[in-house]
Each structure stands twice: as C-alpha cells, then as structure tokens.
DOVO-935043 format. One record per residue: residue number from 1; residue in one letter; chain; x, y, z of N, C-alpha, C in turn. Coordinates in Angstrom, 2 decimals. Layout:
BEGIN
[NUM,'A','A',[X,Y,Z],[X,Y,Z],[X,Y,Z]]
...
END
This chain:
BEGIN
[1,'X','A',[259.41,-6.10,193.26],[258.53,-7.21,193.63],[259.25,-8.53,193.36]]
[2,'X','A',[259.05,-8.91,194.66],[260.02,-10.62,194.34],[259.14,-11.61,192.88]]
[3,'X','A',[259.99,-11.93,192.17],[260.19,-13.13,190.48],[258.71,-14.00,191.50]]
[4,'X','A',[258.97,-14.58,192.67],[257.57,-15.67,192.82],[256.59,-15.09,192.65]]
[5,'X','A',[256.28,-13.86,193.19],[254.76,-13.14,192.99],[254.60,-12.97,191.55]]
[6,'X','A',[255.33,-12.20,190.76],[255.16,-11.97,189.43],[254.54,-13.37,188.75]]
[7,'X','A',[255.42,-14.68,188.74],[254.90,-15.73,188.35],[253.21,-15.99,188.70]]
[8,'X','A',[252.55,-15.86,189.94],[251.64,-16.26,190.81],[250.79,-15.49,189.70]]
[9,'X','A',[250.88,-14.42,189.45],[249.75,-13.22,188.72],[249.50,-13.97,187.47]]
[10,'X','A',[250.24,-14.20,186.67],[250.83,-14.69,185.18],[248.51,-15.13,185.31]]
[11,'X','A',[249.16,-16.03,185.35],[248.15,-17.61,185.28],[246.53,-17.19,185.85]]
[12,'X','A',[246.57,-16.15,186.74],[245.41,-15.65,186.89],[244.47,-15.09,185.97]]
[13,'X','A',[245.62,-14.11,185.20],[244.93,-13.25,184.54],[244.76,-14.09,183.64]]
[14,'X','A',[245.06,-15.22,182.81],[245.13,-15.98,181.87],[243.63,-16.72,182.15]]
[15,'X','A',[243.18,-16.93,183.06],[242.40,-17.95,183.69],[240.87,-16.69,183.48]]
[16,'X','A',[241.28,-16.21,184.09],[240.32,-14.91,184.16],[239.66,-14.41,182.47]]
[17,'X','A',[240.56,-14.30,181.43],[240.21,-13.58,180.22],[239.57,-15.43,179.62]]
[18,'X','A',[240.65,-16.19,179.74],[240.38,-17.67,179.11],[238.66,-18.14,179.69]]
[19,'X','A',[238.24,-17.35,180.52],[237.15,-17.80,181.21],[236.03,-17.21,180.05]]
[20,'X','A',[236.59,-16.15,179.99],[235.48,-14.88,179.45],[235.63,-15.37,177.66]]
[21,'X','A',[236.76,-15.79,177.11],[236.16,-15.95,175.81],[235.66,-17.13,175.62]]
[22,'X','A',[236.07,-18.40,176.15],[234.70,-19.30,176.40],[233.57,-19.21,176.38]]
[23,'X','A',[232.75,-17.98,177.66],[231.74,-18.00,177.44],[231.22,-16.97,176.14]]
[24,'X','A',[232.06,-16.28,176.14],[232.11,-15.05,174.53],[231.62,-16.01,173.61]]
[25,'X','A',[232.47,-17.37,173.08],[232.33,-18.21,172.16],[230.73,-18.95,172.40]]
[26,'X','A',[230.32,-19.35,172.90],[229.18,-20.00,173.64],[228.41,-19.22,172.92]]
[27,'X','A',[228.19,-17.37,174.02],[227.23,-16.75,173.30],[227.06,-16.42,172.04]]
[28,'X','A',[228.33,-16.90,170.87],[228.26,-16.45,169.77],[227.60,-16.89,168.93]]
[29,'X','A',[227.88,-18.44,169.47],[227.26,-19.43,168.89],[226.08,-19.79,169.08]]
[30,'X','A',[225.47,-19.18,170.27],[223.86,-19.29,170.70],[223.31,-18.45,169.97]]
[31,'X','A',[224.11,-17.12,169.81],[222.61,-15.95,168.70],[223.06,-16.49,167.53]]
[32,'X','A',[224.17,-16.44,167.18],[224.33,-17.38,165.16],[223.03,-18.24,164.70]]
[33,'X','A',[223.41,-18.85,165.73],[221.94,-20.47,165.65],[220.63,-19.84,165.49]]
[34,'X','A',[220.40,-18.45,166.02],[219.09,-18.03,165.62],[219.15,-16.66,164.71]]
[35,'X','A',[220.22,-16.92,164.06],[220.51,-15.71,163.26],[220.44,-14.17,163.71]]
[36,'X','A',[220.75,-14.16,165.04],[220.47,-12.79,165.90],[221.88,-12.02,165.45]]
[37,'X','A',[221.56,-10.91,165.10],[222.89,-9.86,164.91],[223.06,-9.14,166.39]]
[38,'X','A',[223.75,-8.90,167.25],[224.49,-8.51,168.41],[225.74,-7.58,168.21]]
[39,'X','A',[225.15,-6.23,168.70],[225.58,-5.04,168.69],[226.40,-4.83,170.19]]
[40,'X','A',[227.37,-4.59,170.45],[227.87,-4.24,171.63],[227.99,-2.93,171.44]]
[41,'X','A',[227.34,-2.02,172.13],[227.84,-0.84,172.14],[228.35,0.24,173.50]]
[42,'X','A',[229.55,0.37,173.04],[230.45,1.20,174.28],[230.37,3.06,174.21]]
[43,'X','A',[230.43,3.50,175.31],[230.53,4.86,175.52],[230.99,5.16,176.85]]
[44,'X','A',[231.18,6.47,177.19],[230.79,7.13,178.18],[229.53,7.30,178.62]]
[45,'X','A',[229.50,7.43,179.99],[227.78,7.73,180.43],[227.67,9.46,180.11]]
[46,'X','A',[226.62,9.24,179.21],[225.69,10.13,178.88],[226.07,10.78,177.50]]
[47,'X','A',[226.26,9.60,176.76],[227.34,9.85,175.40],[225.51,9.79,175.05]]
[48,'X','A',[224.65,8.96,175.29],[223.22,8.92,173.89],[223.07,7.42,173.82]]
[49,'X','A',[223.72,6.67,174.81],[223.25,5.10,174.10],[221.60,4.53,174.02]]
[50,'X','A',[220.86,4.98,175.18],[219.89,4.66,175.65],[219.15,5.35,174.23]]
[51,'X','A',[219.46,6.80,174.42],[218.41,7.35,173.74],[218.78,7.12,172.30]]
[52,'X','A',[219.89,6.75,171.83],[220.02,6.02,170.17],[219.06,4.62,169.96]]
[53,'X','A',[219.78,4.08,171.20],[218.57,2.54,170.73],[217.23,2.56,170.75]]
[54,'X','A',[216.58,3.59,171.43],[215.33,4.15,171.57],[214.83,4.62,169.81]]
[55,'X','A',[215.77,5.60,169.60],[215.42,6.36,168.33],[215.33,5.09,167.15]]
[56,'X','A',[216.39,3.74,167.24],[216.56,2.89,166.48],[215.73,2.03,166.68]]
[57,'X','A',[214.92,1.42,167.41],[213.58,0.82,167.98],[212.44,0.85,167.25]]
[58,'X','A',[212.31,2.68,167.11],[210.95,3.24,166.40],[211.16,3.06,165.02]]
[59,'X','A',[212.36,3.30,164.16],[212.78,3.25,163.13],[212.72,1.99,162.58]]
[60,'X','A',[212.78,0.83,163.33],[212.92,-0.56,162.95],[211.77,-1.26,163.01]]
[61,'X','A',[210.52,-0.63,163.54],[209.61,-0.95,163.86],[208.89,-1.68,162.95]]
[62,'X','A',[208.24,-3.02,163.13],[207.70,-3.71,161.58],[208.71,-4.34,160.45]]
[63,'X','A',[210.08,-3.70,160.77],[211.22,-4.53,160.05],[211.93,-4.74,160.34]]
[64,'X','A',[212.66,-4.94,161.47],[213.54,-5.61,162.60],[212.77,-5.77,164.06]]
[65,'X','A',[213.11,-6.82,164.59],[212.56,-7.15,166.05],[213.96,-6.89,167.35]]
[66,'X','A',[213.98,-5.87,167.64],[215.29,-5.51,168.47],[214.61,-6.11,169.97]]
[67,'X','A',[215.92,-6.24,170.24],[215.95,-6.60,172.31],[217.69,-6.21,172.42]]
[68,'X','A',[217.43,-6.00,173.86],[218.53,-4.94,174.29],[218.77,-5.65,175.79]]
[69,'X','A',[219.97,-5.65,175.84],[220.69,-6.35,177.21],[221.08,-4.55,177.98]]
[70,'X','A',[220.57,-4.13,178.89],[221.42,-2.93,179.73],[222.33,-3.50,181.12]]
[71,'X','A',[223.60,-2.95,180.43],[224.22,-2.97,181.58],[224.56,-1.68,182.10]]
[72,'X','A',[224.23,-1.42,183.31],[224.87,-0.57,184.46],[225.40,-0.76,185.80]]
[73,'X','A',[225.79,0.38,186.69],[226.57,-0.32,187.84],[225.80,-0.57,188.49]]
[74,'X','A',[224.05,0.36,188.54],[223.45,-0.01,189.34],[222.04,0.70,189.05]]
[75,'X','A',[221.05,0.73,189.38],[220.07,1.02,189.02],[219.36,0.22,187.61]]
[76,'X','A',[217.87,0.65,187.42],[217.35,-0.38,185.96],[216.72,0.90,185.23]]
[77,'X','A',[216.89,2.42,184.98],[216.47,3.52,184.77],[216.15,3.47,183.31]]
[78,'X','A',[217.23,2.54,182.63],[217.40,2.83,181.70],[216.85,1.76,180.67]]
[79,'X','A',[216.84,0.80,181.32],[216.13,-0.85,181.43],[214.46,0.12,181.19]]
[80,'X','A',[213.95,0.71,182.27],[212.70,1.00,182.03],[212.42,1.88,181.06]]
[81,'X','A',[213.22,2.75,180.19],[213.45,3.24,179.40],[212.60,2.76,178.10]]
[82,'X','A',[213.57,1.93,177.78],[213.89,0.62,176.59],[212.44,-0.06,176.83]]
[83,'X','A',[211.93,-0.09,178.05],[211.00,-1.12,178.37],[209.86,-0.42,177.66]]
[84,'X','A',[209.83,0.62,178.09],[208.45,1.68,177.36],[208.08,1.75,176.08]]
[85,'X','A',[209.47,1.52,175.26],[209.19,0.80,173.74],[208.48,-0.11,173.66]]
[86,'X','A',[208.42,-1.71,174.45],[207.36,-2.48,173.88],[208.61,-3.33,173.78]]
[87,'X','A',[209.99,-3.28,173.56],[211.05,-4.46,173.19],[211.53,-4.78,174.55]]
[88,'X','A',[211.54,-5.96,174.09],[212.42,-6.73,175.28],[213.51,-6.52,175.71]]
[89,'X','A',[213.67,-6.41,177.28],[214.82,-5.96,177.85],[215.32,-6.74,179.22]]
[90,'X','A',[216.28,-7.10,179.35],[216.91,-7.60,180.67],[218.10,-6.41,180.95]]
[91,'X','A',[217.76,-6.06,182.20],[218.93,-5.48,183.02],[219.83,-6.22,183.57]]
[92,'X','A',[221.05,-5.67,183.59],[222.18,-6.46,184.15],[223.10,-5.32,185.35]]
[93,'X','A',[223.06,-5.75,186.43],[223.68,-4.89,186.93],[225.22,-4.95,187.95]]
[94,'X','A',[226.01,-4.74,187.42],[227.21,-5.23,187.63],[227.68,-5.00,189.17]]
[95,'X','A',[227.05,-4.35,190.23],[227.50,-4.14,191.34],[228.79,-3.22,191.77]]
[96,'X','A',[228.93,-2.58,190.60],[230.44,-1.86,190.87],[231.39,-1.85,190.01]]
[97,'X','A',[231.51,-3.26,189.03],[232.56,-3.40,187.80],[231.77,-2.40,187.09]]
[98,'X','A',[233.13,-2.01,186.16],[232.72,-0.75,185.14],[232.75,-1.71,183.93]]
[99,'X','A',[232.29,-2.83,183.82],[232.12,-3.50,182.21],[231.20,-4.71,182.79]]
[100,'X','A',[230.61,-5.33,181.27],[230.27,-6.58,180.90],[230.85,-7.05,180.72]]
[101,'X','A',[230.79,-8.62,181.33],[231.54,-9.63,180.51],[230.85,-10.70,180.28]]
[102,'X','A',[231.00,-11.43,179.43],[230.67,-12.55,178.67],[229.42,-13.70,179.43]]
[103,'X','A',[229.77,-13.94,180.63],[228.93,-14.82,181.83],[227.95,-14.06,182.17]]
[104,'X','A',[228.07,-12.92,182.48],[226.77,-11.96,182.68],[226.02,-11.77,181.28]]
[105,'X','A',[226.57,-11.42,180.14],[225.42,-11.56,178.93],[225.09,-13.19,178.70]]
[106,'X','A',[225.79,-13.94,178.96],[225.06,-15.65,178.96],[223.79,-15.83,180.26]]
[107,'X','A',[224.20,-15.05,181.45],[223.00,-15.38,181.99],[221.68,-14.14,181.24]]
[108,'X','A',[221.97,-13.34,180.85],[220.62,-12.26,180.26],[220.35,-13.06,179.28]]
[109,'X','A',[220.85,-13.63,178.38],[220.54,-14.55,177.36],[219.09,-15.28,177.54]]
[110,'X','A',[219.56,-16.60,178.77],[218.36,-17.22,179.18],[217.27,-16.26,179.74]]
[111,'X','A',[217.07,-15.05,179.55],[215.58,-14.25,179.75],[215.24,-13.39,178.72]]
[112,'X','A',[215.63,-13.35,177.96],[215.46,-12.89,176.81],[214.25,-13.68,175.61]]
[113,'X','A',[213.24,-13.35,175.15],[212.72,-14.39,174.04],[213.58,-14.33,172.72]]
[114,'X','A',[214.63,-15.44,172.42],[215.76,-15.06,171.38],[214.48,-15.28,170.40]]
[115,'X','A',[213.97,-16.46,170.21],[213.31,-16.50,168.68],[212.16,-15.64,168.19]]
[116,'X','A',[211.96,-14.45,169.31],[211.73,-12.90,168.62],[212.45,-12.21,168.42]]
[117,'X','A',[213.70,-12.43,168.46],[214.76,-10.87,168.10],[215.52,-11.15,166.92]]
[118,'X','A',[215.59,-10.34,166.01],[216.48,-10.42,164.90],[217.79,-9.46,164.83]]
[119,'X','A',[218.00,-8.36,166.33],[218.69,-7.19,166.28],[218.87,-7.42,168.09]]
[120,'X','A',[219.94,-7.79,168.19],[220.11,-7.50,169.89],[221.43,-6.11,170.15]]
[121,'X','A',[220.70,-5.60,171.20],[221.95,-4.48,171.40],[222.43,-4.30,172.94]]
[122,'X','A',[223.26,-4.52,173.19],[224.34,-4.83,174.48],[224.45,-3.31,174.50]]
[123,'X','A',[224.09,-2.99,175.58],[224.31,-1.47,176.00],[224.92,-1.85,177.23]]
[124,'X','A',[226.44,-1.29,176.84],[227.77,-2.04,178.10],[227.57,-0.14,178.82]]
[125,'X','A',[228.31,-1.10,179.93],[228.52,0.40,181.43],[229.28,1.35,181.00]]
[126,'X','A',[228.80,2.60,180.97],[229.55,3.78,180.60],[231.10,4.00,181.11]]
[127,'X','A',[231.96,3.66,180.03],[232.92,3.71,180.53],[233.76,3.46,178.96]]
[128,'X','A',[234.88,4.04,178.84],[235.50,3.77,177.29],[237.12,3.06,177.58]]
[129,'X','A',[237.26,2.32,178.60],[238.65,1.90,179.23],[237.99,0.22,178.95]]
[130,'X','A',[237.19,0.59,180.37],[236.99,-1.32,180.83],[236.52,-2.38,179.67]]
[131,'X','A',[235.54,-1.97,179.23],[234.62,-2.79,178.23],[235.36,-3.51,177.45]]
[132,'X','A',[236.40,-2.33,177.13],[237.14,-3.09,175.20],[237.22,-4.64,175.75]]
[133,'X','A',[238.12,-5.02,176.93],[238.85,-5.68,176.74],[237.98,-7.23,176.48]]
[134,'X','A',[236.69,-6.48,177.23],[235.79,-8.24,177.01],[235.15,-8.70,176.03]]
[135,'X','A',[234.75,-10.10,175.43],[234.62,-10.53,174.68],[232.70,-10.46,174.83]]
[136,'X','A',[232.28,-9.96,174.19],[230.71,-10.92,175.11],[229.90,-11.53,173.99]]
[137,'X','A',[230.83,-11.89,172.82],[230.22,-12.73,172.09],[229.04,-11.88,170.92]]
[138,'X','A',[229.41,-10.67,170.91],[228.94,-9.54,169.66],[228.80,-10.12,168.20]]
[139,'X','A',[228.64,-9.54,167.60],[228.62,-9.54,165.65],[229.77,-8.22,165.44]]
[140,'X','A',[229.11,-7.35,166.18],[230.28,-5.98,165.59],[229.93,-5.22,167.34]]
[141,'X','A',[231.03,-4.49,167.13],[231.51,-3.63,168.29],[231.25,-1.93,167.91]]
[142,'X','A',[230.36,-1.02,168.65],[230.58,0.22,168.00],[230.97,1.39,169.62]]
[143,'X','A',[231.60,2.38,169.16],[231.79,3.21,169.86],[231.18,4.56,169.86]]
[144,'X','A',[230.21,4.63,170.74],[229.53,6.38,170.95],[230.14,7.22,171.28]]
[145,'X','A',[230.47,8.58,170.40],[231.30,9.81,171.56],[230.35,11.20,171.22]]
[146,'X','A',[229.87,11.44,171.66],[228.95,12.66,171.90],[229.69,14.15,171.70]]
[147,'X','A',[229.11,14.56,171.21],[229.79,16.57,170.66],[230.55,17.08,172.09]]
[148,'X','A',[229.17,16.82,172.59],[230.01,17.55,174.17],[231.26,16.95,174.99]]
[149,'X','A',[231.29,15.96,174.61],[232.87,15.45,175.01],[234.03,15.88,174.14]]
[150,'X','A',[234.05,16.68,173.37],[235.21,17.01,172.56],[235.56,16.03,171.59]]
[151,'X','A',[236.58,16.75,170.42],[236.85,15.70,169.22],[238.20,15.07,169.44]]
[152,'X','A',[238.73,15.41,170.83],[240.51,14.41,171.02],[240.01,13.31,171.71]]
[153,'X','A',[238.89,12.49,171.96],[238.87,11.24,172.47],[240.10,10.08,171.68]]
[154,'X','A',[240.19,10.08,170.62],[241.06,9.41,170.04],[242.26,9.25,170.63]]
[155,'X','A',[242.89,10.38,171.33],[243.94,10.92,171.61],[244.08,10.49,173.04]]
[156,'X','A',[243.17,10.36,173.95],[243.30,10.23,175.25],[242.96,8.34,175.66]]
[157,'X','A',[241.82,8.25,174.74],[241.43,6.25,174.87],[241.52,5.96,173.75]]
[158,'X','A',[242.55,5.09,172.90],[243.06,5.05,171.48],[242.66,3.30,171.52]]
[159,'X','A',[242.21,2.79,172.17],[242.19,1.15,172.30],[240.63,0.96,171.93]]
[160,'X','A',[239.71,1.70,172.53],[238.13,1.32,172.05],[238.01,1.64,170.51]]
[161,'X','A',[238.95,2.80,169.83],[238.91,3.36,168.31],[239.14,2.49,167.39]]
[162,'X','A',[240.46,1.48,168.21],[241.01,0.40,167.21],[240.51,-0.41,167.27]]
[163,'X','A',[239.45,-0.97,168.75],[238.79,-2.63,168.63],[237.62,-2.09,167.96]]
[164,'X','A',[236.55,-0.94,167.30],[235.12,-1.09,167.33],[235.27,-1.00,165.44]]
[165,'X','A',[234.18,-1.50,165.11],[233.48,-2.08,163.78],[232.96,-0.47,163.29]]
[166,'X','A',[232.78,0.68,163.82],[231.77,1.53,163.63],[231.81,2.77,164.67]]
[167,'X','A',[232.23,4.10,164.47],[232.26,5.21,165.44],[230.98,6.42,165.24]]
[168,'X','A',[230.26,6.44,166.51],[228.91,7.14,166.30],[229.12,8.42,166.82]]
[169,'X','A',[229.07,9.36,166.34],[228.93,11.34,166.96],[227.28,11.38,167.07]]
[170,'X','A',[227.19,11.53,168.49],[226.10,11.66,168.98],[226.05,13.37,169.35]]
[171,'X','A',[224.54,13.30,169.08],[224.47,15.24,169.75],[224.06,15.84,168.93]]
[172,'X','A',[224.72,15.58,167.34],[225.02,16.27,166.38],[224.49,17.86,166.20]]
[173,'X','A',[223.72,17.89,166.65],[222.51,19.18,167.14],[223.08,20.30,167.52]]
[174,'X','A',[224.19,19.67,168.60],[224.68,20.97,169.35],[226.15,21.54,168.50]]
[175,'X','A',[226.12,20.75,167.50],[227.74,21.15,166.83],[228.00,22.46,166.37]]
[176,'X','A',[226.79,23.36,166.63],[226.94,24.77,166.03],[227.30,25.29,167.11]]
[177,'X','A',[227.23,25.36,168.46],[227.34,25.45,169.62],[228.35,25.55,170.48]]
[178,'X','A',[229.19,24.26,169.68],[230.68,23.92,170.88],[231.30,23.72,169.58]]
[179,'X','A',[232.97,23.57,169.91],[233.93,23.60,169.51],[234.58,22.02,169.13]]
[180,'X','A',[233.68,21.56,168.41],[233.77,19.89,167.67],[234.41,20.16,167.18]]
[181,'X','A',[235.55,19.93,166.23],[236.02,19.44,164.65],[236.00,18.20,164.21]]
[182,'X','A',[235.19,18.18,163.58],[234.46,16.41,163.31],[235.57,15.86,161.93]]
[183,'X','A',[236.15,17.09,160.94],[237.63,16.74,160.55],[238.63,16.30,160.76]]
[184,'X','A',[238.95,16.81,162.22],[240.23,16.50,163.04],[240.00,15.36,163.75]]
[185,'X','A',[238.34,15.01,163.76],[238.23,13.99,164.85],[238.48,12.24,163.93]]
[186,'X','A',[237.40,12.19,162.56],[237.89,11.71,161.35],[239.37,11.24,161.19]]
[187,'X','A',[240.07,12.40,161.69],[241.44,12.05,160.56],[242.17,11.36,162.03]]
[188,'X','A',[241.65,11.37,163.34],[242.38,10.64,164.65],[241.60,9.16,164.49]]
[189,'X','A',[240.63,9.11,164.22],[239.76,7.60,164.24],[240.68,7.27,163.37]]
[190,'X','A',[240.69,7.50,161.97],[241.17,6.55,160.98],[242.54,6.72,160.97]]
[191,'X','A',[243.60,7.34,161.68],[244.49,6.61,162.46],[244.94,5.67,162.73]]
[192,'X','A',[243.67,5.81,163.89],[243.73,4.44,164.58],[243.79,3.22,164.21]]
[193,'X','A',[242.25,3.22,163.04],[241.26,2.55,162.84],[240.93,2.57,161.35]]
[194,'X','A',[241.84,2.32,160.18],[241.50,3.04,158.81],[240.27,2.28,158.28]]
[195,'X','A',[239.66,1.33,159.05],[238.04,0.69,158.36],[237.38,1.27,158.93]]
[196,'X','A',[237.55,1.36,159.88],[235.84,2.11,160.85],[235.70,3.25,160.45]]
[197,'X','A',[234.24,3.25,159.99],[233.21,4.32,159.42],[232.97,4.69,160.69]]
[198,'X','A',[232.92,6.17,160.21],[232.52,7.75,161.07],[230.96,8.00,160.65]]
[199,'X','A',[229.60,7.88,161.72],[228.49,8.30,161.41],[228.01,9.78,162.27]]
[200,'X','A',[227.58,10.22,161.94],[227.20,11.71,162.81],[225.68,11.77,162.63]]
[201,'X','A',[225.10,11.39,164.05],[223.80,11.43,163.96],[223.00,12.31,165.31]]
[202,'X','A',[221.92,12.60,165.41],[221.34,13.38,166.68],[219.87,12.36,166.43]]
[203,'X','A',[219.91,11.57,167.51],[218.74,11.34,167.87],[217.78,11.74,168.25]]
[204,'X','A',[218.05,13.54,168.80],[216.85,14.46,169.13],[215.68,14.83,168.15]]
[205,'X','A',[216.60,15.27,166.78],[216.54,15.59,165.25],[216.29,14.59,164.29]]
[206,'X','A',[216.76,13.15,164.32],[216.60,12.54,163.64],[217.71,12.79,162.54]]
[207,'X','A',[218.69,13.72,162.10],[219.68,13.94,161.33],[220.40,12.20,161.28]]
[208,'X','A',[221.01,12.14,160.27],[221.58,11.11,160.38],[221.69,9.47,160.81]]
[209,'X','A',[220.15,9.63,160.93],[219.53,8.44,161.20],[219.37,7.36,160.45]]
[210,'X','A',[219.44,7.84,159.04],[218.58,6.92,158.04],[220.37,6.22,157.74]]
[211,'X','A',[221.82,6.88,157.47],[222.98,6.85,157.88],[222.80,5.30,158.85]]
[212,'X','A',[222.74,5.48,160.14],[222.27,4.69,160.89],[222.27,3.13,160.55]]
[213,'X','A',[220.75,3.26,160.04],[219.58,2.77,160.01],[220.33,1.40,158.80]]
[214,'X','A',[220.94,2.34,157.78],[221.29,2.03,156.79],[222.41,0.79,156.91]]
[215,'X','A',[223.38,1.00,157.74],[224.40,0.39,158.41],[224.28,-0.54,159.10]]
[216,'X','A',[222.89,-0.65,159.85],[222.74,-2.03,160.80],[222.09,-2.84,159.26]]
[217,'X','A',[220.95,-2.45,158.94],[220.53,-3.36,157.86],[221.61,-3.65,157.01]]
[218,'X','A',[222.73,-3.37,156.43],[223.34,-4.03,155.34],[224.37,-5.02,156.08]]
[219,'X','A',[224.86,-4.47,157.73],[225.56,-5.37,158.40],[224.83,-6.48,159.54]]
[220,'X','A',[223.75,-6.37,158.95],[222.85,-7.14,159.68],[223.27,-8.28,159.57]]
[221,'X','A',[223.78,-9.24,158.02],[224.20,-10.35,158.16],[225.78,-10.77,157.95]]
END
C-alpha cells in the first residue's frame, strides 16, 4: 500500500477514538455529579446479562435504585425484559455495530430519570472483541462468560480479561454437566489480569449472588 494512504488512515482513527473519549469524559462527569455508579457490562450473546441484571434488580430492591441502558443490534426484547421489573430502561440500538460507544450512551442519558438511579448498568452488544475498545464513561468494567462457553475464553479474547474491573461465571448450575475447569479458568484470568476477582454465580439458583450483591455495594463508591 502506497506511504500516502497509510498517512490518510493515521488521523482518522485518531479523530474517531478522540471523539469517543470526549464524550466518555462528559458522561463520566454527568453520573459523578449525581453520584450514579455505572457498570458496563460485556459478554457474548447469551452469556446471562439480561437475566443477571434482572436477578440483581430484585436483590437491590428498597436499597439501590438501578436503571439499565440495553444495547443491541436490533430489536428492544430485552429492553422489555428489564422493563417488567419496574426500573428504568432506554434501549439503544446500534443498527449493525457490534458495540456501544460513548455518544450513544450520552444520548440514553438524556431519557433516563438520573436523580432516581443510584446503580446504572450498560448492558453493551454481545460481543467480547468490539466493546473493550470504547470508553462510555463507566465506574468499573465487568466481563460475563457463561459455563457453556468453555473455560479457554482467556486464551482465545485476552484484551476484555485485561481491560475489566471484575470476571462473572454465569450458569453456574450446569457445571456438573459440562466440562468447565473454573481452576484452569482462574489461573488464565489472573494471567491476564492479577486484580480482577473471579465470581461464580447462577442466576437461575441464586448461588452466588449474595458474592454479587456484595461487590457492587462495597464498589458502589
């Protein structure tokens, strides 16, 4: 590839990310101001996000006020989900990008009632590549990987292990079942990642919830 094109790209991509932590910074500074804690949480589709924030909803009930941003590529399924709780929810629907970024959670922002929420949770597009790279103006970053996806995720997407605050084993239920090693999986996170805590919870069961539960309240502030 001809040296001029290479130059031409440079400045795009610069323009492009420089765009996104701007507004990252913006939104950070908009939930701070109301003391909102902002959870980004990444997975694969059908890792448990929906149905964790669901299980964490009921649990918080009377002592945290949660609202939840959903992003997907398309549809609000999951939006109506969340909605059936009673907490506030804006859908976001990206048209095709496999992530959130920063301008799209600034516009969910303005529909949101912030000075009821004390717990917001960014449920980004199933996907464990795209997301890392954006900023959208979080408190902490966590990563969902579900039993049934196997315990070498570490091994295959090693970049979401090292950016997230917190790694969740969803399923937990079925671990008698399939061929997890939640040892081997442990000793690849902290690898990666030697701060991020390993939680193993089943939202079906309630196992490992209070684990959970425990973790947003003490990192609440």
């Amino acid at each position: 590839m001809p040296e001029a094109q290479k130059e031409q790209r440079i400045p795009v991509v610069q323009k492009i990310l420089s765009a996104n932590d701007q507004a990252a910074l913006e939104n950070r500074e908009h939930l701070q101001a109301r003391d909102i804690t902002t959870i980004n949480i990444m997975a694969s589709p059908g890792a448990g996000k929906t149905t964790l924030i669901m299980a964490t909803i009921a649990r918080l009930e009377g002592d945290r006020r949660v609202g939840v941003v959903e992003g997907d590529v398309a549809s609000q399924v999951d939006a109506e989900r969340i909605a059936s709780t009673g907490a506030p929810v804006v859908q976001i629907n990206t048209g095709g990008a496999c992530h959130l970024d920063a301008p799209m959670v600034h516009s969910a922002l303005s529909a949101l009632p912030l000075d009821e929420i004390d717990l917001l949770f960014i449920e980004n597009v199933g996907n464990l590549i795209c997301p890392v790279s954006f900023d959208l103006g979080q408190t902490h970053s966590i990563a969902l990987i579900s039993v049934p996806e196997g315990h070498d995720k570490p091994y295959k997407y090693p970049a979401i292990f090292e950016a997230v605050d917190l790694v969740v084993v969803t399923k937990s239920d079925l671990m008698p079942y399939l061929d997890f090693d939640l040892d081997a999986f442990r000793e690849l996170v902290h690898g990666l990642n030697p701060e991020a805590q390993v939680l193993v919870v089943s939202a079906k069961t309630g196992d490992g919830l209070d684990a959970w539960i425990d973790w947003l309240k003490e990192y609440r502030q």
